[in-house]
C-alpha positions in Angstrom: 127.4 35.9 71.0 125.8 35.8 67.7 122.8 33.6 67.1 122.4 31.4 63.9 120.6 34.0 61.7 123.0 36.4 62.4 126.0 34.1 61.5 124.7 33.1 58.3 123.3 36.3 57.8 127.0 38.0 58.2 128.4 35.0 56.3 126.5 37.0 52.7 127.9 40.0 53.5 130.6 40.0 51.2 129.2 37.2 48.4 124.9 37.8 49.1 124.3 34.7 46.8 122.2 32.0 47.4 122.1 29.0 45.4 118.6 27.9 45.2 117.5 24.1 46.2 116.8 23.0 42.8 115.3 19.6 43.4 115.6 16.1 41.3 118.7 16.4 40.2 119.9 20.2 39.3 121.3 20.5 42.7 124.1 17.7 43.4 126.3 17.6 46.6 129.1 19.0 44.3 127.1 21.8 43.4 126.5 22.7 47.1 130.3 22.0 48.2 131.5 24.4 45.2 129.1 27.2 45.9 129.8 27.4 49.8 133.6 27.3 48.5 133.3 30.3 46.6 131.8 32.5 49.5 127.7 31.7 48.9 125.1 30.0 50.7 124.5 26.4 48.8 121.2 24.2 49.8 121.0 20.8 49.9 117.7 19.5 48.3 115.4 17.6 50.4 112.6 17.3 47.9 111.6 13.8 46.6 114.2 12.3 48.4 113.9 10.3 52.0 114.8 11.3 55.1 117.8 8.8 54.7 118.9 9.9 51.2 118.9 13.7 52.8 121.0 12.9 55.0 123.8 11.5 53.0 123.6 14.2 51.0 124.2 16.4 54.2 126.5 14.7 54.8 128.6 14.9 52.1 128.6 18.5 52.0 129.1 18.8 56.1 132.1 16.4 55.1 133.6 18.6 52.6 133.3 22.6 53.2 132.9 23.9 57.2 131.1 27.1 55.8 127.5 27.6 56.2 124.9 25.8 54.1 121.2 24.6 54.2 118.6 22.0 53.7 115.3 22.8 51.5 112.5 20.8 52.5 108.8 20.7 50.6 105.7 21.4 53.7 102.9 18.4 52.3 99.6 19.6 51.8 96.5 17.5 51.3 94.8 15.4 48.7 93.7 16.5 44.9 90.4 17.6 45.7 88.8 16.6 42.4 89.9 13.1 41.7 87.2 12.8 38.9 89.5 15.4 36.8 92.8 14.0 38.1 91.5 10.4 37.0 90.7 12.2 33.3 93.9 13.7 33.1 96.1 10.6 34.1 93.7 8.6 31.6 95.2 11.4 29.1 98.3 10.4 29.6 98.3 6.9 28.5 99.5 8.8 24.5 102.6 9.8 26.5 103.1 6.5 27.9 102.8 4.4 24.3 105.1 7.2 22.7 107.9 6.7 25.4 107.4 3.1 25.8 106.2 3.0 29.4 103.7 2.7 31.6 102.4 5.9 33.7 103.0 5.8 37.4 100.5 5.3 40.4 98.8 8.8 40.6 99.6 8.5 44.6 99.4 11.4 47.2 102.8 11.1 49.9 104.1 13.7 51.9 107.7 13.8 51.1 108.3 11.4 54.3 108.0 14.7 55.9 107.8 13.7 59.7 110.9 11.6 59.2 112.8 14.8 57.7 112.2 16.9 60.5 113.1 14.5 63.2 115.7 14.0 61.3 116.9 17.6 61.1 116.0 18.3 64.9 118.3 15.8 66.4 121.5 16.7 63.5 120.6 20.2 63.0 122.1 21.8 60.1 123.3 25.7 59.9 119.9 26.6 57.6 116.4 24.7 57.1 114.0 26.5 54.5 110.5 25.3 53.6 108.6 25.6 50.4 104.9 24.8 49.6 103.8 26.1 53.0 104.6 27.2 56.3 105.4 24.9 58.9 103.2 25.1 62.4 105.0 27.4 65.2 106.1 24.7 67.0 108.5 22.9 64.2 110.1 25.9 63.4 110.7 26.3 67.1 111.7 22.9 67.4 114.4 23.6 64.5 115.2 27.0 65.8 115.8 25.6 69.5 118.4 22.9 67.8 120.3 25.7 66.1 119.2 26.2 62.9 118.4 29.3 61.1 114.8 28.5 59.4 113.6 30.1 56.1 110.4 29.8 54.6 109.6 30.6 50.9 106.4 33.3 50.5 105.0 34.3 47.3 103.1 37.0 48.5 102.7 39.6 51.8 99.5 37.4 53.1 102.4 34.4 53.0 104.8 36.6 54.9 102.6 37.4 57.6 101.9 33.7 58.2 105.4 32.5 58.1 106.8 35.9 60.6 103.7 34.9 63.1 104.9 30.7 63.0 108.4 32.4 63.9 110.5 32.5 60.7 113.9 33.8 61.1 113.9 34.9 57.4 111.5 34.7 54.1 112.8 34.0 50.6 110.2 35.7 48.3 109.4 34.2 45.3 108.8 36.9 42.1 106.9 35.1 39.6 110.0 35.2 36.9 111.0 32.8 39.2 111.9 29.1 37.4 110.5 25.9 38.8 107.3 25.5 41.2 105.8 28.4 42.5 106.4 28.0 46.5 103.0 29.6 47.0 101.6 27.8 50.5 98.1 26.8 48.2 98.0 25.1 45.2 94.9 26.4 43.9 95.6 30.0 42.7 96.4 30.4 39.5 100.7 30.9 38.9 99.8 34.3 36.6 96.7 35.8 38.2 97.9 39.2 40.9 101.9 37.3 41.4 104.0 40.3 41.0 108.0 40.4 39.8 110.4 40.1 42.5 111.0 44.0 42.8 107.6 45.0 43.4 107.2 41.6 46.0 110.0 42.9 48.0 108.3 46.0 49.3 105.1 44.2 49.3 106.5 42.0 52.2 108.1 44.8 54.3 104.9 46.3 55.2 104.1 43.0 57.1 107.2 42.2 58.3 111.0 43.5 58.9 112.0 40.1 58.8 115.4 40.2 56.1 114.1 39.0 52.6 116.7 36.2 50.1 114.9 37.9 46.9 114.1 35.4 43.9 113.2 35.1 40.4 114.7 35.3 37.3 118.3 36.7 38.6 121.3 36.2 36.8 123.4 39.1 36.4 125.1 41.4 39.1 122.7 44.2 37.8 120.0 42.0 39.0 121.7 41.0 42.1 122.4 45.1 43.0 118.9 45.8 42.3 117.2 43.0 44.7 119.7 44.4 47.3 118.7 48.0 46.9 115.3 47.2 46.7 115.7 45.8 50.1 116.9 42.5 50.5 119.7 41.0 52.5 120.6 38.6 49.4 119.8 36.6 46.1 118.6 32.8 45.3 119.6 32.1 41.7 119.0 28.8 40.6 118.7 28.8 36.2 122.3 30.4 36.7 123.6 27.1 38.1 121.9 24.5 35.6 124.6 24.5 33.0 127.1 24.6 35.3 129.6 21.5 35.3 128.5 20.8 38.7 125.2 20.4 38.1 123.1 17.3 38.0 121.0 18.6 34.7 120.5 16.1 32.0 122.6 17.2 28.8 119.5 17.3 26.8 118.2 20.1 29.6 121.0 21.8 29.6 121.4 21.6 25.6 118.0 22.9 25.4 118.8 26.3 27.8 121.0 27.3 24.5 118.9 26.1 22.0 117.0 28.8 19.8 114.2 26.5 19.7 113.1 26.9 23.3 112.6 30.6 23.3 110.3 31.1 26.4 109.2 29.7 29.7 105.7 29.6 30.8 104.1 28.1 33.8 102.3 24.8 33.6 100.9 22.3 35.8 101.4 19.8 33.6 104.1 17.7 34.9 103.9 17.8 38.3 100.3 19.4 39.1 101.7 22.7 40.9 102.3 25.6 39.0 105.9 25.9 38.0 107.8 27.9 35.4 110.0 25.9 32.7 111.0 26.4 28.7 107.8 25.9 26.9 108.0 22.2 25.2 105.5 19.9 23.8 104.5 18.4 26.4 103.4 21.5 28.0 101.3 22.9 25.1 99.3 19.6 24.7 98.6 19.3 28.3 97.5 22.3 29.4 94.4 21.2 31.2 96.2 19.5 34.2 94.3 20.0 37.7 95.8 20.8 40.8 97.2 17.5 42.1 100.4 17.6 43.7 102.3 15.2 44.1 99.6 13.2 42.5 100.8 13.7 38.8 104.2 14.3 39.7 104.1 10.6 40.6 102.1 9.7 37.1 104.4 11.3 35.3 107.9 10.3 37.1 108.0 7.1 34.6 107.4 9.3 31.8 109.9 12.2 32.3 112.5 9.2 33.3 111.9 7.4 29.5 112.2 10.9 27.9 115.2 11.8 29.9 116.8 8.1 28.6 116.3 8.9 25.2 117.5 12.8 25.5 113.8 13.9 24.3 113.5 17.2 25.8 110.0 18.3 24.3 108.7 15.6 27.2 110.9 16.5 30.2 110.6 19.1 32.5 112.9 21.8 31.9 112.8 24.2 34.7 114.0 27.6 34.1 113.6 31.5 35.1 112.7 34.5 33.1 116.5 34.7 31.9 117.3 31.5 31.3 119.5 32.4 28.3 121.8 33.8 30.4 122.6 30.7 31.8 126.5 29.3 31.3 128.4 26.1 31.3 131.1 28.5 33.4 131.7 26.6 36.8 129.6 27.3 40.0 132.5 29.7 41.0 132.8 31.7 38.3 129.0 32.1 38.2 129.1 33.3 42.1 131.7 35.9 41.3 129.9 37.2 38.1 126.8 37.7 40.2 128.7 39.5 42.8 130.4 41.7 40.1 133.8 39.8 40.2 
């Protein structure tokens, strides 16, 4: 009899799509539900959410489709190491604050009530768990793997790849750096540019660790780009920017408004609204802040006010607008009709 991997492995055969986690908001239950209907592999979005507003959302999808799916969930890592330049930074915000008419948020460290999650998911296992941020110790992914699931853990880089195969991974999603959104790079203290190499030359780079299969990601959006991560070696795509327009998406208008506009024109990576390196459509707020230090989730906290107010009053040059390398690609077509252009149909 099959095992997990295999099942979900053989259930990409015919559509090898995956619809990337795209956390605080993108990815709604609908969007899941609708991509599983159409053949791909849809992820529910544990990131910034409790273990109890995960599982609804599991729920709801478990509820509706009884194809394979999975649950994204962000590994913690430590404190900001240099709280004297977090301090100046969140002091630099307090401009931001007076424009949008609110007050900056507690620059806090959590971690993502990350024990409660993984209880959570051990004793109502899901078909898929994948990790970003980090690799979770041996024994977690055991404990996942022994309830049934099929665990995937996002690598940026062959050194990544090795840890995440030796902690027992059943499968690695690597990240090119066209990729939209945070880098899921396991530290947060290497720069997002520096050595990280496009998702085509990463996919080689990783199968002279490991002949673990490989979800390649960044910046895909056409079936050209689909075909060529698959020749190139991998078992499948994650596309995320594809989705955002779509009607099933949770997007704010003025985000997905902006993903047409000619006045956002390129993405670049900034640490500026969260403190990790992530990849979004360069705005304002971006080029006046582009001294942030690495302090995740410390300014993604002091900023959550912010982004809210400029998300209320459609300001997009102060919200974070996550977005691959091909981001103009993107369509307000439905989830569906995105799948099957990606899979040439």
């Amino acid at each position: 009899m099959a095992g997990p991997s295999e099942r979900v492995l053989d259930s990409l055969t015919e559509r090898p799509v995956v619809v990337a986690p795209m956390a605080g908001g993108p990815s709604t239950a609908a969007l899941v539900i609708a991509a599983t209907r159409a053949g791909a592999l849809g992820f529910v979005p544990g990131g910034y959410k409790s273990a109890q507003a995960m599982r609804g959302d599991i729920e709801a999808v478990a509820g509706a489709t009884d194809s394979p799916f999975g649950v994204n969930v962000f590994v913690p890592g430590g404190p900001a190491a240099d709280r004297a330049a977090l301090a100046r930074y969140v002091d630099d915000l307090a401009v931001e604050g007076r424009r949008l008419g609110t007050d900056i948020g507690e620059p806090v460290w959590n971690d993502d009530d990350w024990a409660a999650k993984i209880a959570d998911l051990s004793a109502r296992p899901v078909p898929v768990v994948s990790f970003t941020f980090g690799c979770p110790d041996a024994d977690v992914v055991a404990r996942l793997r022994d309830a049934g699931s099929m665990v995937l853990v996002t690598v940026c880089d062959e050194n990544e790849a090795a840890v995440a195969a030796a902690a027992g991974a059943d499968c690695l999603v690597v990240q090119g750096t066209e990729a939209g959104a945070h880098r899921g790079s396991f530290s947060n203290g290497a720069s997002a540019d520096g050595l990280a190499l496009g998702v085509l030359d990463l996919i080689p780079a990783v199968q002279a660790v490991t002949d673990l299969p490989l979800v390649a990601a960044g910046g895909i959006m056409s079936a050209d780009a689909v075909n060529a991560a698959l020749a190139a070696g991998a078992v499948a795509a994650q596309c995320g920017t594809a989705f955002l327009r779509c009607p099933e998406s949770g997007a704010h208008p003025a985000y997905k408004a902006a993903l047409a506009d000619p006045a956002f024109d390129r993405t670049a990576f900034t640490r500026a609204f969260s403190g990790r390196p992530a990849r979004g459509l360069l705005n304002d707020f971006m080029r006046a802040h582009q001294d942030a230090p690495a302090a995740y989730p410390e300014i993604n906290n002091a900023t959550r006010p912010l982004r809210a107010a400029a998300a209320k009053a459609g300001d997009a040059h102060r919200m974070s607008l996550w977005a691959g390398e091909g981001f103009r690609q993107a369509t307000e077509n439905p989830a569906a009709d995105v799948i099957g252009m990606l899979c040439g149909g």
